[in-house]
N, C-alpha and C positions, 0 to 999 in steps of 0.2 A: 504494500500500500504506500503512498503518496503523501508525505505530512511534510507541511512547506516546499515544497517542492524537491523532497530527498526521499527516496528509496527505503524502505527496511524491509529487507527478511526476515518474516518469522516464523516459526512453528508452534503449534497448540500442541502442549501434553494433556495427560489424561485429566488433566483437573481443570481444563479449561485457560491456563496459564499463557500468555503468548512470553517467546522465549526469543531473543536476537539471534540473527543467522549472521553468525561468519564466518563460515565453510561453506563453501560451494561444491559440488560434484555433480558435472553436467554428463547427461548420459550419452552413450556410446553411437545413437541415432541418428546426432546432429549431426549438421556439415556447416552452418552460418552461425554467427555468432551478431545477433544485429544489437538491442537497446535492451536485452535482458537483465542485465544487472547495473544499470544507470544510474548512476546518484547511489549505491548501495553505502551508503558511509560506513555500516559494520561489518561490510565483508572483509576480511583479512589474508586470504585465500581462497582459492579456486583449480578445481580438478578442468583439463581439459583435455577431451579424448583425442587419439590421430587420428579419428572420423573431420573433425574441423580442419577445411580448405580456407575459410574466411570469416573476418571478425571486420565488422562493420563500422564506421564512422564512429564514436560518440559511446561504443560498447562499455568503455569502462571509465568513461565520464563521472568525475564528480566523486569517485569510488575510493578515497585519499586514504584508508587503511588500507589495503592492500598491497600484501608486501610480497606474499608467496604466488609462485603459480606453478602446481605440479601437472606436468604433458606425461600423458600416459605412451606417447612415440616417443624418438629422438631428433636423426637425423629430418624428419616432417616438419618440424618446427621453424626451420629456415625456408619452406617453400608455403606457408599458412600468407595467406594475403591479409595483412593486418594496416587497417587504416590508420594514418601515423594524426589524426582529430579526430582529438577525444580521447584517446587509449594511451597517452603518458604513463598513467598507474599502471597501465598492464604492461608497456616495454620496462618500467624502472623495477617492475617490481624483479626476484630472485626468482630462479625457472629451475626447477628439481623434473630433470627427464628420466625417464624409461619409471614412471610413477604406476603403480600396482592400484587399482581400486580394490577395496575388501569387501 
């Protein structure tokens, strides 16, 4: 949801509780990456599968925790089209390759 124009992640536990998302683990499916996680302020990390060809304009816009980003490929990561506005947090952040989902 959308609160002053920033992003938050959450998830409800069982008690009805909303809880801050800052791990991400995008599924194996995709191939784009467009305004998914925009504005996310407490995301701090993010899984991204070597299903992903391209990451769009403004993907990780606004997203200023964001330190980590584990690539489930390696060598794939230098041929992902990544739009260089908007996504600073995703080229600064540290990229941990050949990353195992559990």
């Amino acid at each position: 949801p959308l609160s002053n124009g920033i992003c938050y992640l959450y998830l409800i536990d069982e008690s009805g509780e909303y809880n801050l998302v800052d791990e991400l683990v995008l599924p194996n499916s995709i191939s784009k990456i467009e305004t998914a996680f925009n504005s996310c302020d407490s995301l701090t990390s993010i899984t991204i599968p070597d299903s992903v060809t391209n990451i769009e304009q403004g993907a990780s816009y606004g997203c200023s925790s964001l330190t980590s980003v584990y690539y489930t490929g390696k060598e794939e990561w230098n041929s992902i089209i990544i739009d260089s506005i908007g996504n600073e947090s995703l080229s600064t952040a540290t990229k941990h390759y050949e990353h195992v989902v559990e």
